[in-house]
Structure formats: structure tokens, C-alpha cells
LOPATI-184194 format. One record per residue (C-alpha): residue in one letter; x, y, z. Coordinates in steps of 0.1 Angstrom, whole numbers, padded with zeros to 4 digits. Layout:
% residues N
residu=A u=X v=Y w=Z
...
//
This chain:
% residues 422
residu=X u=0206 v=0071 w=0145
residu=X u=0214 v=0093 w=0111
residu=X u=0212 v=0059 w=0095
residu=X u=0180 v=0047 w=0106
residu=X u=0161 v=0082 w=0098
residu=X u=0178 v=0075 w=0063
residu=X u=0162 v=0041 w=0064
residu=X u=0132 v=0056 w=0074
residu=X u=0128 v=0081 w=0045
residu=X u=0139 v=0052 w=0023
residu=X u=0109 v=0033 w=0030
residu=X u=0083 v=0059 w=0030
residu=X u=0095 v=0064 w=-0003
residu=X u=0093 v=0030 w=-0015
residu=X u=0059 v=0021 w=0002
residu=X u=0046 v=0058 w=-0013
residu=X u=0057 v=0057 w=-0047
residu=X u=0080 v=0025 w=-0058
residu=X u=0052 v=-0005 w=-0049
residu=X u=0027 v=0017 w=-0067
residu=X u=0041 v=0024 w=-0097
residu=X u=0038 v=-0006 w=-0117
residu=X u=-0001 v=-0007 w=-0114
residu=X u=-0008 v=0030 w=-0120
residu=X u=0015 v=0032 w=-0157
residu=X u=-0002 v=-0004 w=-0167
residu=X u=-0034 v=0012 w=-0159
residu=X u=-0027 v=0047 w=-0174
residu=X u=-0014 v=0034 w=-0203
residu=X u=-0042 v=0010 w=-0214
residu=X u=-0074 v=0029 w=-0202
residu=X u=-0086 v=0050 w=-0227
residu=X u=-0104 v=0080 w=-0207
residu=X u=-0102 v=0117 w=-0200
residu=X u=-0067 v=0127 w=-0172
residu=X u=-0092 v=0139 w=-0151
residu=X u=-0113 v=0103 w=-0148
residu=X u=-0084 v=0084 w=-0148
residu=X u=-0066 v=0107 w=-0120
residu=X u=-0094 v=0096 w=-0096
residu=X u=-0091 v=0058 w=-0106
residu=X u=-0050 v=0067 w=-0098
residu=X u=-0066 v=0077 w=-0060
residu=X u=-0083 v=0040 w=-0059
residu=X u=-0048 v=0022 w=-0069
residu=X u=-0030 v=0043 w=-0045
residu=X u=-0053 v=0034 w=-0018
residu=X u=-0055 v=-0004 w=-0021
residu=X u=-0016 v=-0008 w=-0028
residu=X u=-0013 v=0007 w=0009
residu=X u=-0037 v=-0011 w=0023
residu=X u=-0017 v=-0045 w=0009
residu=X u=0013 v=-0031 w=0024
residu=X u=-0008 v=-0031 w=0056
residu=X u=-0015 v=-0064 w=0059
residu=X u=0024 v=-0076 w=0049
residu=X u=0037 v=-0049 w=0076
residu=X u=0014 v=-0067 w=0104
residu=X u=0034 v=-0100 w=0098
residu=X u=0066 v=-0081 w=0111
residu=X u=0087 v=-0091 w=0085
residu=X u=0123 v=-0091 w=0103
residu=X u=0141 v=-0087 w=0069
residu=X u=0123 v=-0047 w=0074
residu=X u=0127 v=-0045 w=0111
residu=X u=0171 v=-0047 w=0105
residu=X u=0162 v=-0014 w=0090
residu=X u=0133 v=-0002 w=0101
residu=X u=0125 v=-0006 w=0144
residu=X u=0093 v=-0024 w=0151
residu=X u=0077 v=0010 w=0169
residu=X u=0087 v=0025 w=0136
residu=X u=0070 v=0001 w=0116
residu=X u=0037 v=0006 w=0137
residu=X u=0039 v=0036 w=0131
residu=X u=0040 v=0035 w=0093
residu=X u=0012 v=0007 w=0093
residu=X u=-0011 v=0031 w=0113
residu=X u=-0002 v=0063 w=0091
residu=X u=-0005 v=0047 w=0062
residu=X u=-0039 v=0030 w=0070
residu=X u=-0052 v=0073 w=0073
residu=X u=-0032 v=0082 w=0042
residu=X u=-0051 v=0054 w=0026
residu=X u=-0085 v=0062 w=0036
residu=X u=-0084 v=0098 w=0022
residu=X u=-0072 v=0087 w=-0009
residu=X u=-0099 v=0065 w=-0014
residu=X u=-0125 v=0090 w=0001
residu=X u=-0111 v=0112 w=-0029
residu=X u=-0120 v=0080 w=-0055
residu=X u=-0154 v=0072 w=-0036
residu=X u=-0162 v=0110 w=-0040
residu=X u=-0152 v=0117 w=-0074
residu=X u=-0162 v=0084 w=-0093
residu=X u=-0200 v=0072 w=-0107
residu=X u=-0210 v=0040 w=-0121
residu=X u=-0244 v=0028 w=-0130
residu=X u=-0237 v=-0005 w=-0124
residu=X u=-0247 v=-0014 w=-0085
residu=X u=-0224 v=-0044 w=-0076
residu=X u=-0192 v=-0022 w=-0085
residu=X u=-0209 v=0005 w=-0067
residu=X u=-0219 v=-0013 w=-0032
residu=X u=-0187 v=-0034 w=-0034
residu=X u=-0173 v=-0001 w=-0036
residu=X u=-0191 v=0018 w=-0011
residu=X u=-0193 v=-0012 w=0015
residu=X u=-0150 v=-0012 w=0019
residu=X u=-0152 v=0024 w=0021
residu=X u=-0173 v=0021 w=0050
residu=X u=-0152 v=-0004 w=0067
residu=X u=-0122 v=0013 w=0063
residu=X u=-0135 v=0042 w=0079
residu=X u=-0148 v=0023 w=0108
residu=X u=-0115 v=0006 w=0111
residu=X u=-0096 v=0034 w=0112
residu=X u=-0119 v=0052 w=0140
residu=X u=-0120 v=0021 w=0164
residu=X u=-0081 v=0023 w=0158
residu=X u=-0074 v=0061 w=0161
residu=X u=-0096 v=0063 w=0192
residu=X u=-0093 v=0032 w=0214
residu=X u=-0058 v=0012 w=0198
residu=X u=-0031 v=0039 w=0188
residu=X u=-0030 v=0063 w=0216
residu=X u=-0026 v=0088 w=0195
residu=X u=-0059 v=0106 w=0207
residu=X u=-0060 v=0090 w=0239
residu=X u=-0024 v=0105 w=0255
residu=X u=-0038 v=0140 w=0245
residu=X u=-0076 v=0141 w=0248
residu=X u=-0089 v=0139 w=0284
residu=X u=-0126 v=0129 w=0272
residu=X u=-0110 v=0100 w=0244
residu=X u=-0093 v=0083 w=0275
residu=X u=-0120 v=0087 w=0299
residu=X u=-0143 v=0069 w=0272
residu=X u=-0121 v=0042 w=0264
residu=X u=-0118 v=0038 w=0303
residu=X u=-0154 v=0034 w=0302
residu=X u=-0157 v=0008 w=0275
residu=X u=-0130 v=-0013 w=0289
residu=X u=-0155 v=-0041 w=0297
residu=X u=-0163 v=-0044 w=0261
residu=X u=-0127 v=-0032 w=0243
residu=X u=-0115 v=-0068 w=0250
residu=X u=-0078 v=-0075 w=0228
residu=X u=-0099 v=-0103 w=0213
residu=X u=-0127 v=-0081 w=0200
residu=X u=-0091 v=-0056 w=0190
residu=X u=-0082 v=-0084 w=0167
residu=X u=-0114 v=-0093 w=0150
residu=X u=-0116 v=-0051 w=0140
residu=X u=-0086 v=-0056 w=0123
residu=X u=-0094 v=-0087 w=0105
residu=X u=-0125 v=-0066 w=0087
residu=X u=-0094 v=-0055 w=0068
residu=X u=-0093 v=-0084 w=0046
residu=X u=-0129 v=-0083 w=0040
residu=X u=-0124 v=-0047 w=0029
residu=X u=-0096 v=-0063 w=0007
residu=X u=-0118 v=-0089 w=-0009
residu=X u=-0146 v=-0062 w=-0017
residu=X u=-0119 v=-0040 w=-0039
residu=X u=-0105 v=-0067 w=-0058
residu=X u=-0143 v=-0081 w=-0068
residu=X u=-0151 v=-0039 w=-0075
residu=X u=-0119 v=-0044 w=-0095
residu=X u=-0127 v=-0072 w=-0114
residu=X u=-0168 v=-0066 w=-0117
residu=X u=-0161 v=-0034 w=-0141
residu=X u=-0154 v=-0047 w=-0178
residu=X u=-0131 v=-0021 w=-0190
residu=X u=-0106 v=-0026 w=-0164
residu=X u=-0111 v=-0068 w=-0173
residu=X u=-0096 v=-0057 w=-0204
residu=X u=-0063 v=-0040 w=-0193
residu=X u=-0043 v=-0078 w=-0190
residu=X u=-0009 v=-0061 w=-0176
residu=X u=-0028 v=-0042 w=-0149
residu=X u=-0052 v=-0070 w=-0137
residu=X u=-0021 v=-0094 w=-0142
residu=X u=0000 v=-0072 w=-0118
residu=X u=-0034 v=-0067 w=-0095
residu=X u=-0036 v=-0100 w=-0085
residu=X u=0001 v=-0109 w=-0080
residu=X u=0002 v=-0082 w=-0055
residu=X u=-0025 v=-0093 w=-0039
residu=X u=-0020 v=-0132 w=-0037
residu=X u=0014 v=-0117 w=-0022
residu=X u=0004 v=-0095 w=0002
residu=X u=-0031 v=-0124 w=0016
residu=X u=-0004 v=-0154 w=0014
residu=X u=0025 v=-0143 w=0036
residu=X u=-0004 v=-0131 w=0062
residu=X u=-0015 v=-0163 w=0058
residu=X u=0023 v=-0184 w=0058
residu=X u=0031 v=-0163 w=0093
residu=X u=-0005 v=-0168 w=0111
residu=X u=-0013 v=-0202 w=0100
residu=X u=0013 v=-0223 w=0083
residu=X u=0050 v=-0209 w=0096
residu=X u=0070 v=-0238 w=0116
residu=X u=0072 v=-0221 w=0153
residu=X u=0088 v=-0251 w=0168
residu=X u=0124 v=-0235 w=0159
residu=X u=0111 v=-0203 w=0181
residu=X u=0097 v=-0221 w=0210
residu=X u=0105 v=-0228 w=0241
residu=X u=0092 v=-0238 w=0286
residu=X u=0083 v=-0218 w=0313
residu=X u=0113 v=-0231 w=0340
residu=X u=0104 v=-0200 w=0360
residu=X u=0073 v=-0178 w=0376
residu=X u=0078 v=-0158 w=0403
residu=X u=0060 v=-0132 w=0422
residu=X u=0080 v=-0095 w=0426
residu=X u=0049 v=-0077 w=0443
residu=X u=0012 v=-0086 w=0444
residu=X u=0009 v=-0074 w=0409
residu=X u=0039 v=-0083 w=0389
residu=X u=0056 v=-0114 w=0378
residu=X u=0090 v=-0128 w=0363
residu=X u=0087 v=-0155 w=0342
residu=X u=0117 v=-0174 w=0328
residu=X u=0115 v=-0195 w=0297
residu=X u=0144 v=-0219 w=0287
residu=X u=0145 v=-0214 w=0247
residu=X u=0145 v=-0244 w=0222
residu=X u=0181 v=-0253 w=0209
residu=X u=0173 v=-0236 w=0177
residu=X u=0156 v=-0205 w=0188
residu=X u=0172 v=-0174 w=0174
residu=X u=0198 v=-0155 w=0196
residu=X u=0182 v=-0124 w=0213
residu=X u=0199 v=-0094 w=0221
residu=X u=0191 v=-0069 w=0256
residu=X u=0165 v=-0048 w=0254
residu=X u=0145 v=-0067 w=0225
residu=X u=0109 v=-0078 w=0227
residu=X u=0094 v=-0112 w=0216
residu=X u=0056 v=-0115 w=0210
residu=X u=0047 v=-0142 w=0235
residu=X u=0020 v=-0171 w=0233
residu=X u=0019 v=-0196 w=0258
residu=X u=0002 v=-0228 w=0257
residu=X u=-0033 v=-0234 w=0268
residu=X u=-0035 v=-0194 w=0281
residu=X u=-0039 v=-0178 w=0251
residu=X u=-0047 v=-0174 w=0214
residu=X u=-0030 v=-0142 w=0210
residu=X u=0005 v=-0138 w=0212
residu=X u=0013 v=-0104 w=0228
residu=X u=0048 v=-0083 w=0229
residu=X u=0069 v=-0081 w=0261
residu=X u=0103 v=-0067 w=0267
residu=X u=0133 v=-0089 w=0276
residu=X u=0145 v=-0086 w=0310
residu=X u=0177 v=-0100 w=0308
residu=X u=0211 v=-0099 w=0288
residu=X u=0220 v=-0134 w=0267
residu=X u=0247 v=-0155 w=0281
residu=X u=0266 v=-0179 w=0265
residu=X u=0261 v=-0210 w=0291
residu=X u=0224 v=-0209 w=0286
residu=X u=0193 v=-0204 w=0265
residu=X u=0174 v=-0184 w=0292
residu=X u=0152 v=-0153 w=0291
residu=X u=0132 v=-0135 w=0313
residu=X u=0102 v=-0110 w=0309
residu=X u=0087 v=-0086 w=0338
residu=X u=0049 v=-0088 w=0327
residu=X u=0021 v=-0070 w=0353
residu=X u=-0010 v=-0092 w=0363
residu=X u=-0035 v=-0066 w=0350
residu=X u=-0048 v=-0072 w=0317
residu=X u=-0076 v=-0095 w=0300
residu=X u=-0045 v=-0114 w=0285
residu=X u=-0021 v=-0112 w=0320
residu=X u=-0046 v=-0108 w=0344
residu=X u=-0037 v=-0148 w=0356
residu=X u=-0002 v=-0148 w=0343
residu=X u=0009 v=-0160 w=0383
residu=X u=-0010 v=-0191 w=0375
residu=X u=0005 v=-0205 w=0345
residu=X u=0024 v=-0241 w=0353
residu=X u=0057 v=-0244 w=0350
residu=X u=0070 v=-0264 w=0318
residu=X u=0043 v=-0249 w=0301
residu=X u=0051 v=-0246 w=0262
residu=X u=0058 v=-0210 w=0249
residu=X u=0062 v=-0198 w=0215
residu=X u=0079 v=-0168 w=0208
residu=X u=0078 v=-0147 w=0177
residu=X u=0109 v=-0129 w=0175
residu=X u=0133 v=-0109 w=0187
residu=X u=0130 v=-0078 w=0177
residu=X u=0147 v=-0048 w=0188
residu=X u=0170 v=-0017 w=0182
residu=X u=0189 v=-0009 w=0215
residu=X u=0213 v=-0034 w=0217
residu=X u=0229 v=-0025 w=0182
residu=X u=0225 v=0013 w=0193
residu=X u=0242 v=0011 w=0225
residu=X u=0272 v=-0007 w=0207
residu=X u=0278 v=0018 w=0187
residu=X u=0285 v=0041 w=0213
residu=X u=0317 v=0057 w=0225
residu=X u=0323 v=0041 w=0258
residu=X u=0320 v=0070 w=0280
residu=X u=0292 v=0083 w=0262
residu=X u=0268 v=0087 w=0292
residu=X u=0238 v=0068 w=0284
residu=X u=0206 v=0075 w=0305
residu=X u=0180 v=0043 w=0308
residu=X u=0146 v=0061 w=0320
residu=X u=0120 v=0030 w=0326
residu=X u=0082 v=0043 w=0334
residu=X u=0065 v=0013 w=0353
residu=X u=0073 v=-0017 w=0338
residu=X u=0089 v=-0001 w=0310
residu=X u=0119 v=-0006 w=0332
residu=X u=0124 v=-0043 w=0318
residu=X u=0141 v=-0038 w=0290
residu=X u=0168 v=-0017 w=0312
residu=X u=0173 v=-0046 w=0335
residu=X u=0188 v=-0063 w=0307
residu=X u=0206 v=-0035 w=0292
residu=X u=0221 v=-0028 w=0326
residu=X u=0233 v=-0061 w=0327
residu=X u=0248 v=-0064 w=0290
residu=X u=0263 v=-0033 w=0289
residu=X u=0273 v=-0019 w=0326
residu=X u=0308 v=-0017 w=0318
residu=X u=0298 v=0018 w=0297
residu=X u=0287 v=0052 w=0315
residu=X u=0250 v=0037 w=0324
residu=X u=0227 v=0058 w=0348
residu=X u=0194 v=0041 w=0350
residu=X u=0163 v=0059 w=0364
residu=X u=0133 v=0038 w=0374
residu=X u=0103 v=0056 w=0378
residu=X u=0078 v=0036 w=0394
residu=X u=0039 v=0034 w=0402
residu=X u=0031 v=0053 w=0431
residu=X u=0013 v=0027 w=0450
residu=X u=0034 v=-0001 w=0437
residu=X u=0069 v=-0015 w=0456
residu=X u=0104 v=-0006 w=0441
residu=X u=0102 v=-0046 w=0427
residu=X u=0131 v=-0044 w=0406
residu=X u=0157 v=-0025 w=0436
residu=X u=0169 v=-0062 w=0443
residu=X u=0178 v=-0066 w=0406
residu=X u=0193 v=-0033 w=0401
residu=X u=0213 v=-0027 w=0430
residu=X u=0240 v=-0056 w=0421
residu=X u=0246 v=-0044 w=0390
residu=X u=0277 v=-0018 w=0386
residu=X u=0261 v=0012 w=0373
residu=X u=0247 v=0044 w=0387
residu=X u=0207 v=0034 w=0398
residu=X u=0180 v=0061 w=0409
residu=X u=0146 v=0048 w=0419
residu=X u=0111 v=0063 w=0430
residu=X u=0076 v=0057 w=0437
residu=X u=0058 v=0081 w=0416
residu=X u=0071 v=0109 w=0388
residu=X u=0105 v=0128 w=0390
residu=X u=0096 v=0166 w=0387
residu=X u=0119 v=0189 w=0362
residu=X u=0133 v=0197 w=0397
residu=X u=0144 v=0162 w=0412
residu=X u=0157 v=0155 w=0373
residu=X u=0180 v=0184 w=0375
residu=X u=0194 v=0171 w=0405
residu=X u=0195 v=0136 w=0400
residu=X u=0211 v=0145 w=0362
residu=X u=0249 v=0155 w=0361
residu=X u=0254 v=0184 w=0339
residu=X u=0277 v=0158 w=0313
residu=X u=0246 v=0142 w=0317
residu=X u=0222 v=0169 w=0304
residu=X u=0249 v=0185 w=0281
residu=X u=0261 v=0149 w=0262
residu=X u=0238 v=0119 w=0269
residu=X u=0219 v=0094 w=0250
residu=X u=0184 v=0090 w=0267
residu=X u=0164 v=0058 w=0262
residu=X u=0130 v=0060 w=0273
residu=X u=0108 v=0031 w=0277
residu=X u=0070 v=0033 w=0290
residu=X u=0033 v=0042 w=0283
residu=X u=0031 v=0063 w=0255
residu=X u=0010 v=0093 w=0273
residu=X u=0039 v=0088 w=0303
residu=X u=0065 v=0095 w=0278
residu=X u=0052 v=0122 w=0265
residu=X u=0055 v=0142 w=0292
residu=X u=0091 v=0126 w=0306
residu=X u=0107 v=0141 w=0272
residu=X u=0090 v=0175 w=0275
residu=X u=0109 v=0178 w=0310
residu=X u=0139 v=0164 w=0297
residu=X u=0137 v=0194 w=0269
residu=X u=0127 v=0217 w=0296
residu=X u=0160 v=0213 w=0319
residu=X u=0184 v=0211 w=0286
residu=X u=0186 v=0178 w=0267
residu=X u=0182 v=0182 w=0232
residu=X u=0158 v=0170 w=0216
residu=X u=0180 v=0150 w=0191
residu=X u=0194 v=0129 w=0222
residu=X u=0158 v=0115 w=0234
residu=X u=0152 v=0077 w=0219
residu=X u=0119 v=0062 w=0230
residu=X u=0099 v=0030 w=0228
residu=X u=0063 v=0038 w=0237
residu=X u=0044 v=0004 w=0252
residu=X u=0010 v=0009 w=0231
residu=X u=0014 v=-0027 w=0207
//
């Protein structure tokens, strides 16, 4: 965990200062203009060189996710996108030009960054929504229209915004002149659009593929579905998550949890998905043998648990069907100190008891929210005092599990979670 908060640092600084460097001494050094002039152009650099980064960290390159977990990374894409936009607010502020196609080029990506990042803020990243009554109660609202189709079309504005800064770039003559800079521009760019465009459009999936063999009905709401992998699929690990597209159901491909541990003998996997969605919605009425392609695996938890002490007492809290992922890390690793705690939907069924209860490891189920009180009980006081907390569910949900968790004793240090908001 030390090492992944290294990693973590690591990359901020490298995204923050590394990438950027190259452009802003190329520039510095061959524009000829006052510190304070070319301090604001420095702002317009900045801004764009994170915005690349944007568009290469939403191909979730799994040469970053070793280092950095794919919550993690989300995290930096959606951070970055705001650090971004006031940087170039400060360039759109504090620069003038005369000449009106640099300016509305200009102007126009400033306005669509803005209105990216306020569709995102308010109805995508949950970061308003877990805390403000009236932001969810408005999304609620616009359901009907916030469709994950129109999602994805919001974000593709971004490389409109992209193409309008590199034509302000290369519409003002002085900055024409500085060959290094516009050299090092461009490669960045063509970089950044062309591996966007290798993963969406032109990358071989067949390796990662594979066919429904199972879809079966747990309660009137929730489904498992079993998909034999392709011979050459990459090996997955328990509690990863795959971005799923299946065949002649969607466009899209949307993450799920694994819900169960590899085995040797076969090439199966299984995912817990809820019938509730505009992309699940019909997910009982998918044919078997139906072709799936998987992008994938990503995870953390598998590499985590391992490198535990074995009677480290590890706590798997699953909120709703955030208790997928702990099927499979029940199964892979129930020879450790595992107590899982399912937390289910009020009005739903305990769906999962008949997959728990074989397993050999302590299992606590209810319909509805554990109070500080029922946790205290339910908790040993090793537990409290010593264990490793994995929390898996919707991101308002988890919230408020780890402020109990704090308020009967754990430390803050031993609560993990993956929030389900991609």
C-alpha cells in the first residue's frame, strides 16, 4: 500500500511537471517577449499538455494500471481535467490578440472545456452528487435524458476542444517560427489522438474475447452471466474488473467486477450485473453463445491480498452488488483470516447466501445498512484493532460505511475502497 502511494506521487509528478517540460523551455527559449507575457502563454502549454494526458489516460493503458489502480487513474483523469481548466482560464484571462481566428479558436475550447467539465462534475463523477442533496435529486430528474450514450458523446467534445488549440497554436505567426516547440507540439499530439485512436478503432480484440455459456437469474433483478474466455485471453486475477461489450447489445463496453477466482481446468468467468440500467436493463435476454469482448483485467486486490501475512484478518465489505468482486476473493483466498460482510438492498433477496455459505470463511449478510452498533458486534476486537478493510460499492454508500468504520475504531490507514461510479 506504501508502494502504491509512492507510485502515486510519482505520477502526479511526472504528468505535472516531466511531460510538460520539453514544450515550455523550447518555447521560453525561442519567444522573444516580456516574463510576464510569456508566463501566461506557460499557463496555455500547461493546460493543453494535460488535456493530452487526458485522452491517453481514457485508453487505460495497463502498462500505468501495474502501478497506478484503475479508480486511481480516474481519479487523476478527472482532477486533472479541473487543474487544466483553471490554467487555461488564467491564459484566456490574461492574453489579447487582434487577430480573430486565434481568438475564437481560442475562446470556443475554453468554452467547451468548461462545459465538459460541468456536465462531468455534476452528473458523471459523483463527486457533487454523494454530498449535495439538490445535485442528486437533479440528476435523478434528468435521468430520461442523461443516457451513457449522450455521457460519451460529452466527452468526445474533448477532441474538438483539442483540434481548436492546435489550429489557435498554429494560426499565430510567431509561435510558426519557434521549429523545436511546434516540432515537439505536434509529436505530442499525433501521440496522444493516435493511441485513442489504435485502442477504439484499430486494436485486435479477438485475443480478449470470448461466449456467453451462462445467464442465469439470482432474483427478479440480478443476473450471473458466465463467459468461457478465448484460448488467448489474458489470465485474470479475483477481484478484477473487465470492461464488457457484448455482441449485438451494445456499443459501449462497460466495467463489471469478476465474480469468481481463476482456475486452472478452465477459462471461465463470471460477473453479478443488476437488470437496471439503460445499458443492463435487458441483460436476462441476451442468447447464450453470444460473442463478448472484454477489455482487460484490471485490478489491485488480488496482488494486495497476497501480500498479506496469513492471519492478517481481512474484512470484505460488499454494498449491493459491490459484493461481486468478494465472491471471487472468498473463493481464491479463503484459506486466510477472511470475514465477508454483504450488505444488501433492502428490498432485494440475500441472492448471493447460496454462493457464500459454501465457502470456508466467516460470512455476515443483511437486507439493508449495518449501524455503528450491529458493526461493533458483528466486528471482533482483532478485527477492529488489526484488519485490512476492502470496501466495494456506490461511491455515496461508501462514504458513509468508512465514516462508521472510523467511528467504532479502524484506522483510517486500514480502509481500501473501490467506489462503483465508472
Amino acid at each position: 500500500m506504501k508502494q502504491s502511494k509512492i507510485d502515486f506521487l510519482l505520477a502526479w509528478a511526472v504528468v505535472l511537471v516531466v511531460l510538460p517540460m520539453p514544450l515550455i523551455y523550447t518555447f521560453n527559449q525561442g519567444l522573444v517577449d516580456s516574463a510576464a507575457n510569456i508566463r501566461t502563454y506557460d499557463y496555455g502549454i500547461l493546460a493543453y499538455v494535460w488535456w493530452l494526458v487526458i485522452v491517453y489516460l481514457s485508453t487505460r493503458p495497463k502498462w500505468i494500471e501495474r502501478f497506478i489502480p484503475l479508480p486511481k487513474m480516474y481519479m487523476m483523469h478527472g482532477l486533472l481535467a479541473i487543474i487544466a481548466l483553471l490554467f487555461a482560464t488564467l491564459h484566456e484571462q490574461m492574453s489579447f490578440t487582434y487577430h480573430a481566428p486565434i481568438r475564437l479558436t481560442g475562446d470556443f475550447a475554453w468554452y467547451l472545456s468548461i462545459f465538459g467539465i460541468v456536465y462531468a462534475v455534476l452528473f458523471m463523477s459523483n463527486w457533487l452528487i454523494d454530498r449535495i442533496p439538490l445535485v442528486m435529486t437533479t440528476k435523478n430528474k434528468l435521468k430520461f435524458l442523461l443516457k451513457h450514450q449522450v455521457s460519451v458523446w460529452v466527452h468526445r467534445l474533448h477532441f474538438v476542444m483539442i483540434g481548436l488549440i492546435w489550429f489557435h497554436v498554429h494560426l499565430i505567426p510567431r509561435v510558426t517560427q519557434l521549429s523545436n516547440f511546434l516540432i515537439i507540439f505536434d509529436l505530442y499530439t499525433l501521440a496522444a489522438v493516435a493511441s485513442y485512436v489504435y485502442v477504439k478503432l484499430i486494436r485486435d480484440t479477438r485475443k480478449n474475447s470470448g461466449i456467453l455459456v451462462e445467464n442465469r437469474a439470482l432474483d427478479v433483478k440480478t443476473q450471473m452471466i458466465t463467459v468461457r474466455l478465448g484460448k488467448f485471453a489474458p489470465k485474470y486475477q479475483a477481484g478484477d474488473i473487465y470492461f464488457i461489450k457484448i455482441e449485438g447489445f451494445s456499443n459501449e463496453a462497460h466495467p463489471f467486477s469478476v465474480a469468481s477466482a481463476p482456475k486452472k481446468d478452465n477459462r471461465l468467468v463470471s460477473f453479478v450485473i443488476q437488470n437496471v440500467g439503460d445499458y443492463t436493463q435487458n441483460i436476462n435476454r441476451i442468447p447464450l453463445r453470444s460473442k463478448v469482448k472484454l477489455e482487460g483485467p484490471f485490478g489491485q486486490f488480488d496482488k494486495l491480498i497476497r501480500g498479506l501475512p496469513d492471519d492478517q484478518p481481512i474484512i470484505l465489505y460488499g454494498l449491493g452488488s459491490g459484493a461481486a468482486p468478494m465472491l471471487s476473493l472468498a473463493q481464491q483466498f479463503h484459506e486466510k483470516s477472511i470475514h465477508v460482510i454483504w450488505s444488501a438492498r433492502r428490498d432485494s433477496r440475500l441472492y448471493l447466501d447460496n454462493e457464500f455459505k459454501p465457502i470456508d470463511v466467516q460470512y455476515t449478510s443483511k437486507n439493508g445498512r449495518f449501524s455503528p452498533e450491529e458493526l461493533s458486534q458483528v466486528l471482533t476486537a482483532s478485527e477492529i484493532k488489526n484488519g485490512i478493510f476492502i470496501i466495494v460499492g456506490g461511491s455515496a454508500t461508501v462514504l458513509r460505511v468508512r465514516k462508521m468504520l472510523k467511528k467504532i475504531g479502524v484506522n483510517n490507514a486500514r480502509l481500501i475502497d473501490e467506489r462503483l461510479i465508472m
